[in-house]
C-alpha positions in Angstrom: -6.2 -2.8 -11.2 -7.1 -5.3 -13.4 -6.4 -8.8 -13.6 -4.1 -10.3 -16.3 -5.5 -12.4 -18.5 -3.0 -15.0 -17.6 -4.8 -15.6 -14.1 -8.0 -16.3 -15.9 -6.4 -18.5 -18.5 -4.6 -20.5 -15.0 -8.4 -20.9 -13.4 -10.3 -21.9 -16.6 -7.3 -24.7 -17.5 -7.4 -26.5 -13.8 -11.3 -26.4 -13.5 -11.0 -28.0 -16.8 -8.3 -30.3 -15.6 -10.7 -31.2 -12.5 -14.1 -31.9 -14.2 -12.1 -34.2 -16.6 -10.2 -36.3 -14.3 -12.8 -36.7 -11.5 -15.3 -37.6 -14.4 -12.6 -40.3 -15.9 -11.8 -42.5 -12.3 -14.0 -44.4 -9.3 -15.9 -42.6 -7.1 -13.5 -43.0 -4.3 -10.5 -41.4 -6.3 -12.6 -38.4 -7.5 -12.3 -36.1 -4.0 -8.3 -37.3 -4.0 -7.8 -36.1 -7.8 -10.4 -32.8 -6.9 -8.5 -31.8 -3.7 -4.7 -32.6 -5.3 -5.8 -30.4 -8.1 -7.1 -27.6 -6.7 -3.5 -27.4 -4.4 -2.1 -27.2 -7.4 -4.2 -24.6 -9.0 -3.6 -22.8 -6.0 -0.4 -22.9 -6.1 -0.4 -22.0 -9.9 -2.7 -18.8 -9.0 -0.1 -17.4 -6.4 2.9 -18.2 -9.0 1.3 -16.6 -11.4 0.1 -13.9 -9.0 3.7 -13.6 -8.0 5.0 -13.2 -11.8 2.6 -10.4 -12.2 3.8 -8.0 -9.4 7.4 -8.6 -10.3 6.7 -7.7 -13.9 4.5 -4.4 -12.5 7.5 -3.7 -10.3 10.0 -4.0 -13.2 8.0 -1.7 -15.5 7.3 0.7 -13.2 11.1 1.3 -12.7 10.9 0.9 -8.8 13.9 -0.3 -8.4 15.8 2.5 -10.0 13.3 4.9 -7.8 14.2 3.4 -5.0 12.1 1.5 -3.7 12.4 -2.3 -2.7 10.1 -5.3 -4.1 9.2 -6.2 -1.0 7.6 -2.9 -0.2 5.3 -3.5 -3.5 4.6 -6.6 -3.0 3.4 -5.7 0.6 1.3 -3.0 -1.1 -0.3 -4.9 -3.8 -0.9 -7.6 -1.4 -2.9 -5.2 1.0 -4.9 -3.6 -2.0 -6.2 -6.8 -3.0 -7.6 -7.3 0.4 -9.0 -4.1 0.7 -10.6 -4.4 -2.6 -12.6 -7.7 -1.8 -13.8 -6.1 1.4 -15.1 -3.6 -1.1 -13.6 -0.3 0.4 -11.3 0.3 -2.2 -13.0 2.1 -4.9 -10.3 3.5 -7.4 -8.0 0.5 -8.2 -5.9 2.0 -10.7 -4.2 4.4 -8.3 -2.1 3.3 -5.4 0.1 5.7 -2.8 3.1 4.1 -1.4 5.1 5.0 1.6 8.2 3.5 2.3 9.2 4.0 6.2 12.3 2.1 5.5 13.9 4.9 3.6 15.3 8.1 5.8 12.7 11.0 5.9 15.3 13.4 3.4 15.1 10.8 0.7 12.3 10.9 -2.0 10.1 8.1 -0.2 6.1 8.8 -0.9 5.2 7.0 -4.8 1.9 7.0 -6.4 1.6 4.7 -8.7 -0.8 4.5 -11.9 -1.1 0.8 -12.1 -3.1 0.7 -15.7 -0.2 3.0 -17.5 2.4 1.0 -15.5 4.1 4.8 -14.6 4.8 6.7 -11.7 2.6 9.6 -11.4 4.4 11.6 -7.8 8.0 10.4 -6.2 8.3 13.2 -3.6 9.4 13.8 0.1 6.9 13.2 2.8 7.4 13.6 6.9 6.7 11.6 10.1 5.8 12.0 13.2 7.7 14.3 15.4 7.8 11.6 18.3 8.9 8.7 15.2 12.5 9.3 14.4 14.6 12.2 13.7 15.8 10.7 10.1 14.0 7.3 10.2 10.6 6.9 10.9 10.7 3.7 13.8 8.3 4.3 16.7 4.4 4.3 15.8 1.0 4.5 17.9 -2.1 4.7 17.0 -3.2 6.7 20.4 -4.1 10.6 20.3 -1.4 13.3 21.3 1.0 10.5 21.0 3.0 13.2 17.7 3.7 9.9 16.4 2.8 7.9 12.7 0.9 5.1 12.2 2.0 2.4 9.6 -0.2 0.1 7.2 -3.2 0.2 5.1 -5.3 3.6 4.5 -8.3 4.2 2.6 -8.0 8.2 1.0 -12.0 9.9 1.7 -13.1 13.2 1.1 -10.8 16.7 0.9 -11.8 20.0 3.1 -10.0 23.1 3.9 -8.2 23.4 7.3 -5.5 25.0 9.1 -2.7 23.6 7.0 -5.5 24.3 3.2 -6.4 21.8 1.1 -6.3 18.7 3.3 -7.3 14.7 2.5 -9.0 13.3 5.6 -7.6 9.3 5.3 -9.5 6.3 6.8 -7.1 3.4 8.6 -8.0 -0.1 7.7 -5.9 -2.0 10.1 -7.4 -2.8 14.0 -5.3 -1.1 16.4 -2.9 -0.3 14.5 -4.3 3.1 12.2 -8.1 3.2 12.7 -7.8 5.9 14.9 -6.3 8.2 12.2 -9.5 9.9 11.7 -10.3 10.5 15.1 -6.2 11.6 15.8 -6.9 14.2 12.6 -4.5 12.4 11.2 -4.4 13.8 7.5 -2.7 14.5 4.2 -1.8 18.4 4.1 1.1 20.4 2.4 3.6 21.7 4.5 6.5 23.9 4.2 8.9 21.9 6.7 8.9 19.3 3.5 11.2 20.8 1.6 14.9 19.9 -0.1 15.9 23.3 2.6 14.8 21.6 5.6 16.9 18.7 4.7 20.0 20.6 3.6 19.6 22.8 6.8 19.1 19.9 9.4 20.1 16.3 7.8 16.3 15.3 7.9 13.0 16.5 7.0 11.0 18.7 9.2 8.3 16.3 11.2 4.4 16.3 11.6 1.9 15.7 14.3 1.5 12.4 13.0 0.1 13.1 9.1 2.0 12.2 5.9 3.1 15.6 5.0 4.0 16.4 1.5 5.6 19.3 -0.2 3.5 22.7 -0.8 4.4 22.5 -4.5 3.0 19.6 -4.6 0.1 18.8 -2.2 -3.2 19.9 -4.2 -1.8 17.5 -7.5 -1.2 14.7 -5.0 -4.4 15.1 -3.0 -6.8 15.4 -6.3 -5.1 12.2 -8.0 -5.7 9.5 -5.1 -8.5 11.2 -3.3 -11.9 9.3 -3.1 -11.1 5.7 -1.9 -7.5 4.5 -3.4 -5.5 2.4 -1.1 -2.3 4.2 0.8 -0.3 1.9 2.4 3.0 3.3 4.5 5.2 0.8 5.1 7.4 -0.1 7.5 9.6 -3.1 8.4 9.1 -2.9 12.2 8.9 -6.6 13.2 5.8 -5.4 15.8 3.5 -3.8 12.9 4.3 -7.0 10.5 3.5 -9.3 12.9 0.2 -7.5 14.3 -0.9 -6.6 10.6 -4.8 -8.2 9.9 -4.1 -7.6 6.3 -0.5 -8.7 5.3 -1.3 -11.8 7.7 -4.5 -12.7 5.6 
């Protein structure tokens, strides 16, 4: 995603502001006037920072698709880091989540960041062993039937017992990196279907993989695969706390 030129225009002005003022006053207020500065620069960054994701939010039309600011914010957050450890590779896609929705609501977004529009909004399951309708128990241990929150990287497609399938790498330390190992993977399934819902309440449950709808899975799959950023979020206070990423 690329930066705003209003973050550029933020760093240029306070490294101007800095070189002026420490080359205007004594040697011992120079580091006082340099350190104040930059504080404040930091603090404009973030604001502005801040001001950017609410206006993505806004003209995406999140709100209105349901999903809360938080949840974005989170998500943009994570990208970001993800993107200076240099394992995010496609940075104008971004697959969203949200665990804090019930499974037979319309919970999984991916978003095109550059055309500020919303490219999927569909259902997408749990674990069997997470919830019935809410997704709120998580492991990141084999056989546990269970989903594993935080920040993905998408990799490479292949064909498996459920077709078309997108293998995902987690980024997060004892939390999802196991997902590969656990076959935990993106795969169409029938059970994800407006009849599942209708017939039970909730949406039929996975192994563990984000399931999406069969109508929908090779679309999905071909537009973030290769190294986008899929975050699923969840406000369990244990994951937020234990996060490396939205702690950094």
């Amino acid at each position: 995603m690329k930066k705003p030129a209003i973050l550029l225009t933020t760093i240029l002005v306070s490294l101007l502001f800095v070189f002026t003022a420490a080359t205007s006053v004594s040697p011992n207020k120079k580091n006082m006037v340099a350190a104040a500065t930059l504080v404040d620069s930091t603090a404009n960054i973030a604001t502005a920072e801040h001001e950017t994701e609410a206006m993505l939010y806004n003209d995406l039309h999140l709100h209105e698709a349901g999903m809360n600011q938080e949840v974005f914010s989170s998500a943009i957050h994570g990208m970001h880091k993800l993107e200076e450890k240099g394992v995010v590779k496609k940075d104008d896609v971004i697959t969203i989540i949200d665990f804090s929705q019930p499974s037979n609501q319309k919970r999984l977004y991916v978003l095109d960041l550059n055309a500020r529009h919303i490219l999927f909004n569909t259902l997408v399951a749990h674990g069997r062993n997470t919830g019935t309708l809410m997704a709120q128990s998580f492991s990141n241990e084999a056989s546990s039937l269970k989903s594993s929150p935080g920040f993905y990287t998408t990799a490479e497609t292949y064909m498996g017992e459920h077709g078309y399938s997108l293998r995902l790498d987690g980024q997060e330390r004892n939390i999802n990196d196991n997902a590969r190992n656990r076959a935990v993977v993106m795969h169409a399934a029938e059970y994800v279907d407006q009849s599942a819902v209708n017939a039970l309440g909730f949406l039929g449950r996975s192994w563990g993989c984000p399931a999406v709808p069969v109508s929908e899975h090779k679309a999905i799959i071909n537009t973030i695969k290769g190294g986008s950023c899929l975050f699923i979020y969840t406000p369990d206070s244990n994951y937020r706390e234990r996060s490396p990423i939205l702690n950094s």
